[in-house]
C-alpha positions in Angstrom: -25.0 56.2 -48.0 -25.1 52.4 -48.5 -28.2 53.1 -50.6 -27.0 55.9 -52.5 -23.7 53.3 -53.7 -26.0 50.1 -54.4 -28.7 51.8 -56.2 -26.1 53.2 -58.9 -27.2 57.0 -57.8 -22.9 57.1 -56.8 -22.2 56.4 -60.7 -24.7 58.3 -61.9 -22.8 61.3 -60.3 -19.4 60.2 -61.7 -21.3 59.8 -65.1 -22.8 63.4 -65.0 -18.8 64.5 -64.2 -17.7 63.0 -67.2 -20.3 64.7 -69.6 -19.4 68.1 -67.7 -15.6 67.1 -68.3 -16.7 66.5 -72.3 -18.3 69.8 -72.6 -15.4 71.4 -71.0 -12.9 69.7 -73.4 -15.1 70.5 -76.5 -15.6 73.7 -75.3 -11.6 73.7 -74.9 -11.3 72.9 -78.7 -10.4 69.5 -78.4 -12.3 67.4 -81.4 -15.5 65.5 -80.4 -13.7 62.5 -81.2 -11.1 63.5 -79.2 -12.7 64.1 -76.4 -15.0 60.9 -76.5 -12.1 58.4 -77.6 -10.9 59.5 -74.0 -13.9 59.6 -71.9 -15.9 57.2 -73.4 -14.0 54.1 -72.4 -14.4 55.0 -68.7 -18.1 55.7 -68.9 -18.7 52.5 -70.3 -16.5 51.2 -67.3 -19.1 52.8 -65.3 -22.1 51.9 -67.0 -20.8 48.2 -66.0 -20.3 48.6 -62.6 -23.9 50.3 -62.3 -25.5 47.4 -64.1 -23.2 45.5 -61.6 -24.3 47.5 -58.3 -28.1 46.9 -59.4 -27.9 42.8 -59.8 -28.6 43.4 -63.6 -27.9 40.4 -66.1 -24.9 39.4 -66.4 -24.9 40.3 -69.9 -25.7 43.9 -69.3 -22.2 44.0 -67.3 -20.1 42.2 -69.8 -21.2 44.4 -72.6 -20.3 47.6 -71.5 -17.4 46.5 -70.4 -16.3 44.8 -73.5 -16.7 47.9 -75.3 -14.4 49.8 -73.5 -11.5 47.8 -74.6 -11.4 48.0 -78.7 -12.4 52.2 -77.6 -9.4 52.0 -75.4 -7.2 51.0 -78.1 -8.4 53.6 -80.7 -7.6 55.8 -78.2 -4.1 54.7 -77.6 -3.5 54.1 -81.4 -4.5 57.6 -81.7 -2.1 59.2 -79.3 0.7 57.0 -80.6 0.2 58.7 -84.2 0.9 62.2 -83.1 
């Protein structure tokens, strides 16, 4: 098990979820950009703690998660408009 959680193989899971959970929500009728403004800032929360869990740069952490934040906020600006 401690393998499976350093190697990344534990987010990669989670990461497969949340394209299953985009499908679903497309599939639902929800708008791509919907669906991704919502998703999308998690899975680049993820794709930083992989790069995290598997000594990458630390570059390759701080990236993703910088991302996440402006995404976040379209996100939010988005829900505040309806």
């Amino acid at each position: 098990m401690e393998q499976f959680f350093a190697s990344g193989r534990a987010v990669d899971v989670v990461l497969a979820v949340l394209a299953a959970e985009f499908v679903i929500l497309v599939w639902k009728r929800w708008s791509v950009t919907g669906a991704l403004l919502v998703l999308l800032p998690a899975a680049l929360i993820l794709l930083g703690l992989r790069a995290a869990l598997t000594e990458a740069a630390w570059y390759w952490i701080a990236l993703p998660l910088t991302l996440a934040f402006p995404v976040h906020l379209a996100d939010l600006a988005r829900r505040t408009r309806r």
